[in-house]
LOMAR-895986 format. One line per field, with one value per atom (N, C-alpha, C): residue number from 1; x, y, z; atom name. Coordinates in Angstrom, 2 decimals. Layout:
N
i: (NUM;...)
px: (X;...)
py: (Y;...)
pz: (Z;...)
at: (CA;...)
end
This chain:
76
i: (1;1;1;2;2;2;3;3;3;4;4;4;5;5;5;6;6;6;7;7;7;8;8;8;9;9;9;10;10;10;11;11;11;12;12;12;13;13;13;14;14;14;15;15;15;16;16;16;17;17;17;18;18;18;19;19;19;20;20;20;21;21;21;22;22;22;23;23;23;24;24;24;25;25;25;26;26;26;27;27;27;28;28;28;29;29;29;30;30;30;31;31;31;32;32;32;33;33;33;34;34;34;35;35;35;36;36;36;37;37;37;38;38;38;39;39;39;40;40;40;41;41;41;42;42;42;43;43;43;44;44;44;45;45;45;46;46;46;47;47;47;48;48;48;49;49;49;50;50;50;51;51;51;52;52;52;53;53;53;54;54;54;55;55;55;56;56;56;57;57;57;58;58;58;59;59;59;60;60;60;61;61;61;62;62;62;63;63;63;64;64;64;65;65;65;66;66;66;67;67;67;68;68;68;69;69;69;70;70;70;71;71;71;72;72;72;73;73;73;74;74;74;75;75;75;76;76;76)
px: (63.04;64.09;63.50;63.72;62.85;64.34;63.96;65.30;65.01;64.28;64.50;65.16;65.73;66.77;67.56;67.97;69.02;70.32;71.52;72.64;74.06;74.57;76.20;77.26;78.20;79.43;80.33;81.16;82.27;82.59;83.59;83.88;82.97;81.38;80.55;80.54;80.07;80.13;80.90;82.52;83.82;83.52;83.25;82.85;81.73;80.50;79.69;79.99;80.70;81.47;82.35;83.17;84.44;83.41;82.26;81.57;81.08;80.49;79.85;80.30;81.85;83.11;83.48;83.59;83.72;82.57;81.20;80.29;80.08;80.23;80.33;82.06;82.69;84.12;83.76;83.05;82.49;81.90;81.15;79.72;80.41;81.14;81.99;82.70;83.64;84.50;83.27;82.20;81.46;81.29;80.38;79.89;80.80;81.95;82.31;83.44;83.89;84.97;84.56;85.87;85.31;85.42;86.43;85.86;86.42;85.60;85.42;86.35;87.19;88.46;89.17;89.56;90.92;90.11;89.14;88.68;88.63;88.76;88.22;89.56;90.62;91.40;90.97;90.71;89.90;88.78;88.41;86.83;86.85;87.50;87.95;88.56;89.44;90.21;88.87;88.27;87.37;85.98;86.06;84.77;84.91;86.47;87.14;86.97;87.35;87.36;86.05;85.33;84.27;83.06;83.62;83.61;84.14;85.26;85.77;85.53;84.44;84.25;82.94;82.23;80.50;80.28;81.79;81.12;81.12;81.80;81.37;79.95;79.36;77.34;76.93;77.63;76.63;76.49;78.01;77.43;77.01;76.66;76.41;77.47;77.29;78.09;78.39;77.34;77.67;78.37;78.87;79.75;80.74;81.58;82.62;83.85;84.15;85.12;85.06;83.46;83.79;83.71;83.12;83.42;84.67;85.61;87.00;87.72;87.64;88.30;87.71;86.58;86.18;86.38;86.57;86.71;88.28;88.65;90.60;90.76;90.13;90.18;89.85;88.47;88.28;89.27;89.86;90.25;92.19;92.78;93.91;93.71)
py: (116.02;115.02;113.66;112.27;111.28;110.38;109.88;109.47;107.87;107.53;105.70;105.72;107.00;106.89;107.67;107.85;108.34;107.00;107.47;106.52;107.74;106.83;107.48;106.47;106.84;106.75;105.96;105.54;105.00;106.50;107.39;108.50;109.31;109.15;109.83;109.19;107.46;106.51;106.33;107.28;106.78;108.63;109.54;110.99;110.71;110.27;110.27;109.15;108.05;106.93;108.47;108.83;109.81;110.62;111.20;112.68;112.06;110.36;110.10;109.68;109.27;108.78;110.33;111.44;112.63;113.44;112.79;113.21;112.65;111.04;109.93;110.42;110.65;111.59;112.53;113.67;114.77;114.95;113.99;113.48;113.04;112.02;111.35;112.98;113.44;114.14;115.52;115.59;116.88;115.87;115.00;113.93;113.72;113.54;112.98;114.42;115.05;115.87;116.76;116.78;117.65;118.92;119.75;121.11;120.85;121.77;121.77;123.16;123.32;124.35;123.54;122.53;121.41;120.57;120.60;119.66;120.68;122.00;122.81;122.24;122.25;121.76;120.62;119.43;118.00;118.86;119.05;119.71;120.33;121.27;121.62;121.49;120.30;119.71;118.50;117.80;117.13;117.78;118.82;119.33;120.04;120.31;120.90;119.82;118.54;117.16;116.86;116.99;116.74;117.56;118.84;119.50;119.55;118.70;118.19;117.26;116.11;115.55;115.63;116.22;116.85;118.26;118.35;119.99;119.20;118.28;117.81;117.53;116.71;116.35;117.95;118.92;119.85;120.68;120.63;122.04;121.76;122.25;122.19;121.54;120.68;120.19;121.13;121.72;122.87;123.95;124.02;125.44;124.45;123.83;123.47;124.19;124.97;126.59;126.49;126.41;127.03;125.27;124.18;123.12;122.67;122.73;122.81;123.29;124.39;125.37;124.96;125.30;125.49;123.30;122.77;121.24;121.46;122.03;121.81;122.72;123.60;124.55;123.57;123.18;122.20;121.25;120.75;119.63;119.87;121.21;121.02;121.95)
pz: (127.49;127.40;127.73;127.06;127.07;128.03;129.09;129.25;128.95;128.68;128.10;126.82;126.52;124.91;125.46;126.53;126.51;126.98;126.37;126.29;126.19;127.28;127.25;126.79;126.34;125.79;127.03;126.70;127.60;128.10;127.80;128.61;129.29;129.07;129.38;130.67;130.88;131.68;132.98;132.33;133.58;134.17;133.26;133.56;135.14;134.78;135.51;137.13;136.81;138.01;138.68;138.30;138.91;139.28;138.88;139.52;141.03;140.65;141.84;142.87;142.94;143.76;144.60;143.86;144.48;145.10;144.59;145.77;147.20;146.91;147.60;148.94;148.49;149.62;150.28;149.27;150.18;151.29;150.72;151.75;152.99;153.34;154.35;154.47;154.01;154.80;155.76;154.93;155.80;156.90;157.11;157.65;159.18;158.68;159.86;160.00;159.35;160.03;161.58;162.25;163.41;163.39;162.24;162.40;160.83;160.19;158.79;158.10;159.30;158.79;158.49;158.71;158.72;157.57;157.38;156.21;154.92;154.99;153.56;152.64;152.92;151.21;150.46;151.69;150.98;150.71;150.84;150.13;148.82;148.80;148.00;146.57;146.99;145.80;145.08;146.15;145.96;144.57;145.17;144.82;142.91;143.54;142.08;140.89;141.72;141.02;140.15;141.51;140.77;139.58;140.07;138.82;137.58;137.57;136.22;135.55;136.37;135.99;135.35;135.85;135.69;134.59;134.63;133.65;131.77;131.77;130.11;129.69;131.42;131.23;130.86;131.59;131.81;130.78;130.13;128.92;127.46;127.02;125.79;124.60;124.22;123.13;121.97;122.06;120.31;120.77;122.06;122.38;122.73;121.58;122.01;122.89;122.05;122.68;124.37;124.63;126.15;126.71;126.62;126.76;126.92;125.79;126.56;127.01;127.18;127.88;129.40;129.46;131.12;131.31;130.74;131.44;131.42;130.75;130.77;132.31;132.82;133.71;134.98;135.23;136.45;136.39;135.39;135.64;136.09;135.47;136.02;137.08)
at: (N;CA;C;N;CA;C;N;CA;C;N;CA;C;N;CA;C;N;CA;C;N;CA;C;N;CA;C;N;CA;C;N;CA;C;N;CA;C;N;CA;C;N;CA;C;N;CA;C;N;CA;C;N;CA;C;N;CA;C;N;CA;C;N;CA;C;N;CA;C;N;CA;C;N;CA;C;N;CA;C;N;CA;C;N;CA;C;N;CA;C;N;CA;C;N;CA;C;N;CA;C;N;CA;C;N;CA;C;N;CA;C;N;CA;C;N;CA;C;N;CA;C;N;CA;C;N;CA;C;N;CA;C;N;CA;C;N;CA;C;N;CA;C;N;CA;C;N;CA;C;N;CA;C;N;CA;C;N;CA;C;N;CA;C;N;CA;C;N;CA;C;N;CA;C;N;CA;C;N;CA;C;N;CA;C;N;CA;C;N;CA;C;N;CA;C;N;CA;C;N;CA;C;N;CA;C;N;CA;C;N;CA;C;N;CA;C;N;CA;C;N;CA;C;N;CA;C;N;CA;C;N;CA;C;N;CA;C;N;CA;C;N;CA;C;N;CA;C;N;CA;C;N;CA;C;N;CA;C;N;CA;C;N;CA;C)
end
């Protein structure tokens, strides 16, 4: 993969901002929480998030089928 040609899209662009806003939360809520039982739903929902936002980079474009399905899945 040559990445000086690689180029994203506007949705690819706001995809990858939203993945890094929900790593960027995570990080703070492990970080500072005091017991990480009372933090697992933010974690959680967070992490779900950000899996919805990251699973369009990750899969394969030519398997559309499971592309939307599994991004319609993280994401609701």
């Amino acid at each position: 993969m040559n990445f000086e040609e690689t180029t994203f899209n506007l949705s690819q662009s706001l995809d990858l901002i939203g993945m890094l806003q929900c790593a960027f939360i995570l990080s703070i809520v492990v970080l500072k929480a005091s017991d990480l039982r009372q933090a697992a739903p933010t974690v959680a929902f967070f992490a779900a998030l950000g899996l919805g936002f990251g699973l369009p980079a990750a899969v394969d474009p030519r398997q559309f089928h499971w592309d939307a399905t599994a991004t319609w899945l993280a994401q609701a």
